[in-house]
C-alpha positions as CSV (number, residue, x, y, z in Angstrom):
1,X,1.5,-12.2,16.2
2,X,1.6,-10.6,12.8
3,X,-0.1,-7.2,12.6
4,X,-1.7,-7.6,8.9
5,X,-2.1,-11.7,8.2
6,X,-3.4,-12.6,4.3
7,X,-4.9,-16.3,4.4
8,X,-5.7,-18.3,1.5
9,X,-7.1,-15.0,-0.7
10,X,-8.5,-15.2,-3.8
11,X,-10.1,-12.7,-5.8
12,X,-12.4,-13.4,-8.5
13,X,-13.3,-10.7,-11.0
14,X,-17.0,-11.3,-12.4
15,X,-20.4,-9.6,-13.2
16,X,-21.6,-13.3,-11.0
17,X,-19.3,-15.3,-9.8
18,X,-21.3,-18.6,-9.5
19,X,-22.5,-18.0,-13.2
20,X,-19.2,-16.5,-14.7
21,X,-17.1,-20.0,-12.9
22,X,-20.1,-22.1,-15.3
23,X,-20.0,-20.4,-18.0
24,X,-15.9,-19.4,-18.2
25,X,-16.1,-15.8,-18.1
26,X,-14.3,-15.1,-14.8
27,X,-11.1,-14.0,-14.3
28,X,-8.9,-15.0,-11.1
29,X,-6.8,-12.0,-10.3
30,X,-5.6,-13.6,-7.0
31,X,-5.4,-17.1,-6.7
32,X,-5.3,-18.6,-2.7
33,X,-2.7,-16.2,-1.5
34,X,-1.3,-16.2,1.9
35,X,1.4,-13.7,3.4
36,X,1.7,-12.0,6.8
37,X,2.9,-8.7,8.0
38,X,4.8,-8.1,11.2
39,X,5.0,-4.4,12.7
40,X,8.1,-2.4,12.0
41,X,8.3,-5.0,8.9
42,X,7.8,-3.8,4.6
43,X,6.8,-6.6,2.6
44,X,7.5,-6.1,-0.9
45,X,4.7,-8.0,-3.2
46,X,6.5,-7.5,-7.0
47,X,5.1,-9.0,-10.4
48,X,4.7,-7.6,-13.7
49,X,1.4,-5.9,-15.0
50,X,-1.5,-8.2,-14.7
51,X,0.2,-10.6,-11.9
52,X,-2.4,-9.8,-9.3
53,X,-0.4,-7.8,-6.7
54,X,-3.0,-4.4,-6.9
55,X,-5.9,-7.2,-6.6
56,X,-4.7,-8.0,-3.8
57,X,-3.7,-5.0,-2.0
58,X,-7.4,-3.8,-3.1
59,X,-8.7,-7.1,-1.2
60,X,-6.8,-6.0,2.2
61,X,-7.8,-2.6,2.1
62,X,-11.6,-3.5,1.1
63,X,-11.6,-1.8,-2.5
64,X,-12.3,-5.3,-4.1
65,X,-14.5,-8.5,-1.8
66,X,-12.4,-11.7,-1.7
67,X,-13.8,-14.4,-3.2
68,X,-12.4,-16.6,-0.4
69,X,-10.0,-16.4,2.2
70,X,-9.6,-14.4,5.1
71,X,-7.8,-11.5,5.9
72,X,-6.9,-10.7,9.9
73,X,-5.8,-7.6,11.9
74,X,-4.2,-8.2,14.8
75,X,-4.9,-11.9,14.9
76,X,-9.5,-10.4,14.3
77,X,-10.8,-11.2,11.3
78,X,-11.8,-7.7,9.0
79,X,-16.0,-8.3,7.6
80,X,-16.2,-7.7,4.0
81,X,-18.2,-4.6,5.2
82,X,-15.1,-2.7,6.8
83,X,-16.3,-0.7,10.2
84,X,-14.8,2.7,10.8
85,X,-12.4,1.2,13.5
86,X,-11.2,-0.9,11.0
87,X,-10.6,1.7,8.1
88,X,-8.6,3.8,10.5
89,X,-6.2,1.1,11.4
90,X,-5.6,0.3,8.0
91,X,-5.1,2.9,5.2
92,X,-3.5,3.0,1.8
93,X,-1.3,5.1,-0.2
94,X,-2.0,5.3,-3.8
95,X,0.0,5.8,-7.1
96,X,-2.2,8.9,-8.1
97,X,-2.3,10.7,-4.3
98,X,-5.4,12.5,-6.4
99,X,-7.2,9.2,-5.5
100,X,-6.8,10.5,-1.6
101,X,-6.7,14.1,-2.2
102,X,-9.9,15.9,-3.3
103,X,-8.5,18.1,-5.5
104,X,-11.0,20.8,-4.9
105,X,-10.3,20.8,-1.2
106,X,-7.1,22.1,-0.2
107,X,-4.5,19.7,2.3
108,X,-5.1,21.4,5.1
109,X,-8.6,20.9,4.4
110,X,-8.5,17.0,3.3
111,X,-6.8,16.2,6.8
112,X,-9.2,18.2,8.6
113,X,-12.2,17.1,7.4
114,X,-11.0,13.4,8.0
115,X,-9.6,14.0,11.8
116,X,-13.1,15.6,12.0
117,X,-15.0,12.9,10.8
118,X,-12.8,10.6,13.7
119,X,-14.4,13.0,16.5
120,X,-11.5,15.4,17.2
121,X,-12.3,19.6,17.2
122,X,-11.9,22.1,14.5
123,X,-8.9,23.4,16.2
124,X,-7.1,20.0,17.4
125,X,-7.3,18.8,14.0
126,X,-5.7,21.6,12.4
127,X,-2.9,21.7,15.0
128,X,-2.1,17.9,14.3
129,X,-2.5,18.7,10.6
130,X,0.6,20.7,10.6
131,X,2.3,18.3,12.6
132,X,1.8,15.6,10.0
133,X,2.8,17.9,6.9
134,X,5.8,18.9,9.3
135,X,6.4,14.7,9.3
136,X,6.6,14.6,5.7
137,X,8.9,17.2,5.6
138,X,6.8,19.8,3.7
139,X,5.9,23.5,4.7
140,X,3.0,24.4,7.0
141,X,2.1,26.5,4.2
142,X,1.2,23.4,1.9
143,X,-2.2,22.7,4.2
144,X,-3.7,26.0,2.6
145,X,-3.1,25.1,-1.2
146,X,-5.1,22.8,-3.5
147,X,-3.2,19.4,-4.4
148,X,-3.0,20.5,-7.7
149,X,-0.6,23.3,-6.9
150,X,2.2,21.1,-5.4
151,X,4.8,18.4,-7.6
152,X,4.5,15.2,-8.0
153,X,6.3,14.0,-4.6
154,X,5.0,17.0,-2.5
155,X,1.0,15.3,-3.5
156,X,2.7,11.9,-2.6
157,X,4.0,13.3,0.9
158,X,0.6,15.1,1.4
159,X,-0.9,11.9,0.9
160,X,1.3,9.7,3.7
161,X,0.5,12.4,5.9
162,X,-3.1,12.5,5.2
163,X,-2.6,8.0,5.6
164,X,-0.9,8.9,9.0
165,X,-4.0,11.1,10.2
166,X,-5.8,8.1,11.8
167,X,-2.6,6.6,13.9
168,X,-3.2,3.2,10.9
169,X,-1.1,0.2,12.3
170,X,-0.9,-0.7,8.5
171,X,-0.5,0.9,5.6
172,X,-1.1,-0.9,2.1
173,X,0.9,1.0,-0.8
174,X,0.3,0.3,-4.3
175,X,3.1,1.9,-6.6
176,X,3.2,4.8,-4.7
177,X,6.4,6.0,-6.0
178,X,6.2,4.6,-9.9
179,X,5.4,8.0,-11.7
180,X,7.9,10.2,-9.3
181,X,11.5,11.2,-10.6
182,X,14.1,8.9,-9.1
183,X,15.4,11.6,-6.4
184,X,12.4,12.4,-5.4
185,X,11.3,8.3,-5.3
186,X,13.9,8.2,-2.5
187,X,12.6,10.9,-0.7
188,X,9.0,9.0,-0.1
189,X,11.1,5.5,0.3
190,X,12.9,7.2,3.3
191,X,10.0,8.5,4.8
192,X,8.0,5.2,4.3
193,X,11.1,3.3,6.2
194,X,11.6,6.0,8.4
195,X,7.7,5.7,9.9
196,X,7.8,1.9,9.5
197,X,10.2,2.4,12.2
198,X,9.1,5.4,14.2
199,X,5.6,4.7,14.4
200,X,5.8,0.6,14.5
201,X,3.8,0.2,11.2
202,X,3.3,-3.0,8.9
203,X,3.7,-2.1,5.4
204,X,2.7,-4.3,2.2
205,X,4.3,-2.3,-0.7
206,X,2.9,-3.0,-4.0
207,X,5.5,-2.3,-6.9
208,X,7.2,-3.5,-10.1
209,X,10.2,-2.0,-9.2
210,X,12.8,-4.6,-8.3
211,X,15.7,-1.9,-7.5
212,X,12.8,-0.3,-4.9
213,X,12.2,-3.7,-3.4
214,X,15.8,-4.4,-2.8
215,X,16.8,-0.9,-1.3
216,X,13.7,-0.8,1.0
217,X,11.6,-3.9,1.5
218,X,12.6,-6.7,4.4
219,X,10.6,-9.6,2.5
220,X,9.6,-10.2,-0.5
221,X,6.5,-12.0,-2.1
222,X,7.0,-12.5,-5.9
223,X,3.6,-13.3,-8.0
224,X,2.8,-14.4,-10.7
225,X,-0.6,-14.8,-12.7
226,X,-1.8,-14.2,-9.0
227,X,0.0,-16.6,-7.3
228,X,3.2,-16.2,-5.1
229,X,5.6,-18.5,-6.7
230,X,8.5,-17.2,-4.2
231,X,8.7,-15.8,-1.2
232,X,11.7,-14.7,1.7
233,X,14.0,-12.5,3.1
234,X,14.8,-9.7,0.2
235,X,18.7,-10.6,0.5
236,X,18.0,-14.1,0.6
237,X,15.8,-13.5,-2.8
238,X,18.1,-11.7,-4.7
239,X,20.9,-13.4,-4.2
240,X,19.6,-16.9,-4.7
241,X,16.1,-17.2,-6.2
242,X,14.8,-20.2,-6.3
243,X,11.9,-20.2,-9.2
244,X,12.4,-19.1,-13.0
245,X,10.1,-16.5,-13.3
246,X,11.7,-15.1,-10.3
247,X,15.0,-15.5,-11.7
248,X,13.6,-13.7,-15.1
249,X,12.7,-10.8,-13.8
250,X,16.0,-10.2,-12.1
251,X,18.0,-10.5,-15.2
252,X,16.1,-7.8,-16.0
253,X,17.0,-5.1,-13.8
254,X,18.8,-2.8,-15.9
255,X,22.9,-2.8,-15.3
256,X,25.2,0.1,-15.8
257,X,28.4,-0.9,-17.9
């Protein structure tokens, strides 16, 4: 059974639905999508700007209500009104890691306060804080500095572990690399692969990038005015893609010599 499972999802931005469908002034941003998730699997959902994909990864995580569809963990249907149970088994990685990481609270602080919230002691959370900033590869002394104090990729690592804290079965990432220098892109990319593994996560992975998709991604969903217009194994994808617009944005990809 797929651990994350998209069914027929649309989402309709509009002040009122009903009236904006009369009167024209709606705007479908995902149009009856469908796509599954197994664990220990990355699906890639690329598109240009505007195609829908961070509507939809808003939709699974609960940031945005579906218009219609359903959206399943574990083979359960998620409410519109997300439980606590349900946010800790699902969490999201963002382009900004500011929009996880207070930026007035330090790490150390951030992870804390969320273990806390979960039930767990002052001290128990602190001890599996550092074990999670020791997961992302960064120094025990990061927990007791302010987000704004650490680079780019350092935040982004911060904010996988800070994802991680709950023990999520999937994890929804929208651009999460996209404003990181290229080295230190791969360093998330490996960790992201590297707990997909590990830990038995899904992964839906939100990006424009078609060079990320290829090097880390084992399907790939392509959309398109918020509809998937192809969809498959990566390899299979790149090396024969079946639709035009699919085809157009990889003669795009830039080529050296």
């Amino acid at each position: 059974m797929p651990i994350l499972e998209i069914d027929d999802v649309s989402v309709t931005y509009g002040s009122t639905r009903r009236l904006a469908r009369r009167i024209g002034t709606s705007h479908v941003a995902v149009d009856h999508v469908s796509l599954q998730v197994e664990r220990g699997q990355i699906v890639g959902v690329v598109g240009e700007s505007g195609s829908g994909k961070s509507s939809l990864a808003k939709a699974v995580v609960g940031l945005v209500e579906p218009t219609s569809g359903e959206i399943r963990l574990s083979g359960q249907v998620i409410p519109s009104k997300r439980p606590r149970a349900v946010r800790r088994r699902m969490q999201m990685v963002f382009q900004d890691p500011s929009s996880a990481l207070n930026p007035a609270l330090t790490v150390g602080k951030v992870i804390v306060e969320l273990l806390e919230i979960d039930g767990m002691g002052r001290s128990a959370a602190r001890s599996r804080a550092v074990d999670l900033i020791d997961m992302v590869g960064l120094p025990a002394s990061a927990l007791d500095v302010r987000p704004g104090s650490l680079s780019g990729g350092q935040r982004q690592r911060a904010s996988i572990a800070r994802a991680l804290a709950t023990n999520p079965e999937v994890i929804v990432a929208d651009e999460p690399t996209s404003a990181l220098d290229v080295s230190v892109q791969a360093t998330v990319l490996n960790l992201l692969r590297d707990f997909t593994e590990s830990l038995g996560l899904g992964v839906l992975f939100i990006t424009h990038d078609l060079g990320v998709v290829r090097r880390l991604c084992d399907d790939v969903a392509v959309m398109q005015k918020g509809c998937i217009v192809e969809h498959g194994r990566t390899t299979s994808i790149f090396d024969s893609p079946a639709d035009s617009y699919t085809k157009q944005l990889l003669a795009s990809i830039p080529t050296i010599g």
